[in-house]
C-alpha angles and dihedrals in degrees: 000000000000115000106254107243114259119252141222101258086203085048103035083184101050123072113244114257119261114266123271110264097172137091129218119228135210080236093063081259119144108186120189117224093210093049115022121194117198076211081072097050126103122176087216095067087046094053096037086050101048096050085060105045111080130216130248088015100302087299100123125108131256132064091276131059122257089237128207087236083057088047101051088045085053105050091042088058092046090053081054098051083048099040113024090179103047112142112270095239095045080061096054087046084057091054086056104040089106095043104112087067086075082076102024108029129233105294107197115248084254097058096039077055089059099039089055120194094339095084102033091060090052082047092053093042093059105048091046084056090047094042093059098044084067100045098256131114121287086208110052118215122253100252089037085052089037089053098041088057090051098055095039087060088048102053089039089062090055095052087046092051096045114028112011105058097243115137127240090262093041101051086038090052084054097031125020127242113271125186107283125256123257107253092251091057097044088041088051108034100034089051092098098239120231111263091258096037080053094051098040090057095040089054090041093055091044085053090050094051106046104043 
């Protein structure tokens, strides 16, 4: 038996309007999670989001937020420390690799478990829209996908070490163990950065890569 369509309550003989599936952006956007058009993708509103999205939840240490915008900063500058002559543009795919959270947040790795391949196909959706909107593939390729993933658990075992309480076996069983980082860097890149500090190097490090 086929589910009867809802109704306006305030109509009883009109059908209720589909639910709203877009977001509304700072930019005028309004980008539409179903459908996403890279017409619809600022990297403004990426930037502006992910500086404002933390990390684990929000449980790291400090006054400020980890934020998604440091991370990505972060991972793109571990793939260059693995990899020194990685294309220019797989780099800037790196930087991006977390910008569909600036629409649908950072779901920790045991919630995304839960939600199953809903989310990651809205996930997917997103970053092949954004992808395109900044002349890149929408389809990465393996090695690209294979390198990102390296330097996302690395950095992911950094964040857990120093600033989410994990210990050093613990963030190794989940993570791996990378080389460890030079105290500059730590020092520099694990000090969660303030929201605009966040956005302004997240912006600057997309300028660099896509001249």
């Amino acid at each position: 038996m086929t589910s009867p369509v809802p109704q306006d309550k305030s109509r009883p003989d009109r059908p209720a309007a589909p639910p709203r599936a877009w977001q509304r952006m700072l930019s005028g956007r309004r980008l539409d999670l179903l459908d996403p058009s890279p017409l619809d993708i600022e990297i403004e509103d990426i930037a502006h989001g992910l500086a404002r999205v933390a990390r684990w939840n929000g449980q790291t240490t400090g006054d400020d937020i980890f934020s998604v915008a440091q991370h990505s900063v972060l991972v793109e500058r571990l793939a260059r420390r693995a990899a020194p002559d990685l294309d220019r543009r797989w780099r800037l795919c790196v930087l991006l690799h977390d910008a569909p959270e600036y629409v649908i947040g950072d779901m920790i790795s045991p919630f995304k478990a839960v939600l199953g391949g809903d989310y990651k196909a809205v996930e997917a959706r997103l970053l092949a829209a954004i992808s395109r909107r900044f002349s890149l593939p929408a389809e990465w390729p393996p090695a690209l996908t294979k390198a990102v993933k390296a330097a996302d658990r690395a950095a992911a075992y950094f964040e857990a070490t120093h600033l989410a309480g994990f210990t050093t076996a613990e963030a190794q069983r989940f993570f791996g163990r990378p080389a460890p980082l030079d105290a500059a860097l730590a020092a520099d890149y694990l000090t969660p950065w303030r929201v605009e500090a966040a956005k302004k190097r997240f912006l600057e490090r997309y300028e660099e890569l896509s001249r």
